[in-house]
Phi, psi and omega in degrees: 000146189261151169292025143251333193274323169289293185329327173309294186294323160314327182267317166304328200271345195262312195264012159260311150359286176298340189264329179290335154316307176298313166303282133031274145306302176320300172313310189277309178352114153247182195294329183204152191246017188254123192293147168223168217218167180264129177314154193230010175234148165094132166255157169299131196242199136202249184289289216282350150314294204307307202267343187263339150332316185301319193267303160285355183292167189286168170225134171229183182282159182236128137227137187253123179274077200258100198290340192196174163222153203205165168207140213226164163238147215309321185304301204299354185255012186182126181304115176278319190277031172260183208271347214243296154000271219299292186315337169280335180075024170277143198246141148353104180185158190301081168318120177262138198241197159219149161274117206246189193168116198249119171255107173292140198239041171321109186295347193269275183264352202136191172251118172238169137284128158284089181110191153225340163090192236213095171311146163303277189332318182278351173296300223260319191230055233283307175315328148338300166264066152047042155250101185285168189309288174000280193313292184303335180276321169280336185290311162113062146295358157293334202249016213247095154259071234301139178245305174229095145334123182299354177275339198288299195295327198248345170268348167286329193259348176052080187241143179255092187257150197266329190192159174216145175268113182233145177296316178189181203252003181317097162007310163295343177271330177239034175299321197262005201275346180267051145232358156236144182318124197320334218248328187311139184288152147235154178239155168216175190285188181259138183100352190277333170241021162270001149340114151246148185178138219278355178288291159011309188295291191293339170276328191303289177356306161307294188305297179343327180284301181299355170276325215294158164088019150275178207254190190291125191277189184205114180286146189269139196206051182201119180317293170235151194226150221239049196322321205229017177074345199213023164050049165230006159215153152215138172266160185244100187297111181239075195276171176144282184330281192230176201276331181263355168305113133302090160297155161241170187202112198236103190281085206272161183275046169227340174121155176326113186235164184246103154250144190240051181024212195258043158304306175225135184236013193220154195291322175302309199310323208283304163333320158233038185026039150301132141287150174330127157296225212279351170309326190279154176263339173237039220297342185290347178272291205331310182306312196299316166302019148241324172262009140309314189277325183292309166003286180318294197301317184289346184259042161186069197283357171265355126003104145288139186229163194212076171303144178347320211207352169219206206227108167296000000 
């Protein structure tokens, strides 16, 4: 063999190498590389706890925030090839949502978040919190209209907060976190950052930055969990979206409300009971996890429900 026909062979074999690597990496890619901890707050709970709640739990206050207006396209927020879709004849096109963040009130524990809502700093200078323009162009941040910034919503309100309840780790769900203080606990489902999906690959970066310097999160490690001990928030692990998606079922002096992340994220999806589209990493859970929750709401109809991204 002559010595350029071995080099030859030597740099293809090193760069089919890198690339099966690289394949590889991809593939293993989770949401974060930011450590976690089994929650230390909320006990395992289950169903029938849960519904009797509606009628004995403590009730506390809501204020629902509508942190951004934002437009997506339709496919990733609704399965377009399911049967109820195809009969309607909905096609692709930018759907306009919003982004929220839900302020919890515990006459007890405290100020929590459902979410974070939307930052001056992930609005104005997104490349900051480790996005690069790539990423905000894919992400469609341009299509991104800020309405009540969380920092804005927490210096108004002089809030000490204790916690933020995050439905799942999507960018758009902790979009709002470099505006709350660093030392605040965040929770997540169980299973959420041990995921792996290769769409990942491109996002972690990001999430890691806006996480670092935070405290270990702490996963919720129960289907229902009982959060505050006293049946006035429970989360409901509602996987398919990402493997760790989280309802909450919050008992308001208004009465129940259901928020189902993004198990559902839109007022149609919830209403003919499509799942989320191509956003989700499991859509075959994701379905069964919805119609868990539509379940709920019809054998218990005084349920107010507050889907991911609109409004019933």
């Amino acid at each position: 063999m002559s010595k350029n026909r071995f080099y030859i062979k030597m740099v293809i074999g090193f760069v089919s190498l890198l690339f099966l690597s690289s394949i590889i990496w991809i593939n293993q890619a989770t949401q974060t590389n930011h450590p976690s901890i089994t929650s230390t707050l909320g006990q395992e709970s289950n169903y029938q706890s849960l519904v009797d709640s509606l009628t004995t739990g403590k009730k506390i206050s809501v204020n629902k925030v509508k942190s951004a207006n934002w437009k997506v396209p339709l496919s990733g927020l609704l399965n377009l090839e399911s049967a109820a879709a195809k009969h309607e004849g909905l096609e692709d096109h930018d759907e306009d949502i919003q982004i929220y963040t839900f302020h919890l009130t515990h006459p007890l524990h405290g100020d929590f978040l459902i979410d974070t809502g939307v930052s001056q700093q992930f609005y104005n200078d997104p490349e900051s919190l480790g996005i690069p323009s790539w990423l905000a162009s894919g992400y469609g941040l341009e299509n991104m209209t800020i309405l009540t910034a969380t920092d804005d919503y927490i210096k108004q309100r002089n809030l000490d907060l204790k916690g933020v309840f995050l439905t799942h780790l999507h960018l758009d769900h902790i979009s709002g976190i470099s505006a709350i203080d660093k030392q605040v606990p965040l929770y997540v489902g169980e299973g959420e950052t041990e995921e792996r999906y290769f769409l990942y690959a491109a996002t972690r970066g990001a999430t890691d930055t806006m996480l670092n310097g935070r405290p270990s999160l702490q996963q919720w490690t129960a289907e229902y969990v009982d959060v505050f001990g006293d049946s006035s928030v429970f989360a409901i692990h509602s996987p398919g979206h990402t493997a760790g998606s989280t309802a909450y079922l919050v008992n308001t002096f208004e009465g129940p409300v259901l928020f189902t992340g993004d198990a559902s994220h839109t007022t149609w999806g919830w209403n003919h009971g499509v799942e989320p589209g191509s956003f989700s990493t499991d859509q075959t859970r994701s379905l069964t996890s919805l119609n868990k929750l539509i379940e709920l709401v019809k054998s218990y109809p005084e349920i107010r429900v507050q889907p991911g991204h609109q409004s019933l």
